[in-house]
C-alpha positions as CSV (number, residue, x, y, z in Angstrom):
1,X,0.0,0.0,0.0
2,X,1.0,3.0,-0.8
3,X,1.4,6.1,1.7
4,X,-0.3,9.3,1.2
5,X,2.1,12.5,0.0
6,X,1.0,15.9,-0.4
7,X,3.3,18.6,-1.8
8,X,3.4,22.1,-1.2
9,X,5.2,24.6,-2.9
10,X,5.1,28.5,-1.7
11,X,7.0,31.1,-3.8
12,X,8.1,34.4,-3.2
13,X,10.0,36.7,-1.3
14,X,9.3,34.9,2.0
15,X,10.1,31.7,1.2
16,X,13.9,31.1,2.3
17,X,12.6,32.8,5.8
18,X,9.9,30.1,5.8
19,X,12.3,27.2,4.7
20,X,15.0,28.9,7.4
21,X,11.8,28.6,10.1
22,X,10.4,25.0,9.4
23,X,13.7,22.6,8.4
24,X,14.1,22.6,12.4
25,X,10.8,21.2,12.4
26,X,11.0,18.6,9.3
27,X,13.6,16.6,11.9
28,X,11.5,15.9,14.9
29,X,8.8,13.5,14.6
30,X,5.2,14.5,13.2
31,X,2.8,11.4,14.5
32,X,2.1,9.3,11.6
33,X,4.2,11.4,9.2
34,X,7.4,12.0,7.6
35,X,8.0,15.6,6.5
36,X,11.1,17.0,4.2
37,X,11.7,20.8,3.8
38,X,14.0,22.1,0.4
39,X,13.9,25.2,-1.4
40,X,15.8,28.1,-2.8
41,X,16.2,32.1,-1.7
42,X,12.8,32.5,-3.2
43,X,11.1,28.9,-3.5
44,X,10.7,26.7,-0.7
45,X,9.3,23.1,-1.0
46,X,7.3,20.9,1.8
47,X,6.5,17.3,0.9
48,X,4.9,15.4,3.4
49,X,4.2,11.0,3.6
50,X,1.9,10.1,6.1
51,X,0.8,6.8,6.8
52,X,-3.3,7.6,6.7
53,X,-5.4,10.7,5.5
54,X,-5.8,12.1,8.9
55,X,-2.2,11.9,9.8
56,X,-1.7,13.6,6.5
57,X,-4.3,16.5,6.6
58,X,-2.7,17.0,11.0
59,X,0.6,17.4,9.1
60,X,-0.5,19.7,6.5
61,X,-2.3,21.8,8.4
62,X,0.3,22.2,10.6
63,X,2.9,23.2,7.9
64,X,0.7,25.7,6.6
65,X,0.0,27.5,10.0
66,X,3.8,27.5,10.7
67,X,4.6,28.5,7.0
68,X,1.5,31.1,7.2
69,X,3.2,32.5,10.8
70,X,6.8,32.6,9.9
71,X,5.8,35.0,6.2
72,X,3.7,37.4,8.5
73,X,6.6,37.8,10.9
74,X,9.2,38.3,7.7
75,X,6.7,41.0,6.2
76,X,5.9,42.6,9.6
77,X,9.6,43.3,10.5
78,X,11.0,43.7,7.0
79,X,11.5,47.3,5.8
């Protein structure tokens, strides 16, 4: 059987602050998923395996929250 995956790709001027902010977060363990964070200065990539749907839609959620929270704070304290 194979696993779910979802991929997410965000572009723009946040993205390396959002790659910088979640990589931490790719290492530790997400219950029921396996997440990997890669990217460029202005592309960042978040693909996520997760062993059921639910595990997989915790995970993204998640991702997007954090992603959502770390461009605000790059666009709030950038000149």
């Amino acid at each position: 059987m194979t696993m779910p995956r979802a991929t997410v790709t965000l572009e723009g001027p946040e993205a390396s602050v959002v790659r910088q902010a979640l990589s931490p977060e790719a290492g530790r363990d997400v219950p029921g998923a396996r997440v990997s964070v890669s990217g460029s200065a202005r592309k960042v990539t978040i693909t996520i395996d997760a062993v059921d749907t639910g595990a997989l839609r915790a995970a993204v959620n998640s991702y997007l929250r954090w992603s959502d929270v770390a461009a605000r704070v790059r666009r709030e304290v950038s000149p």
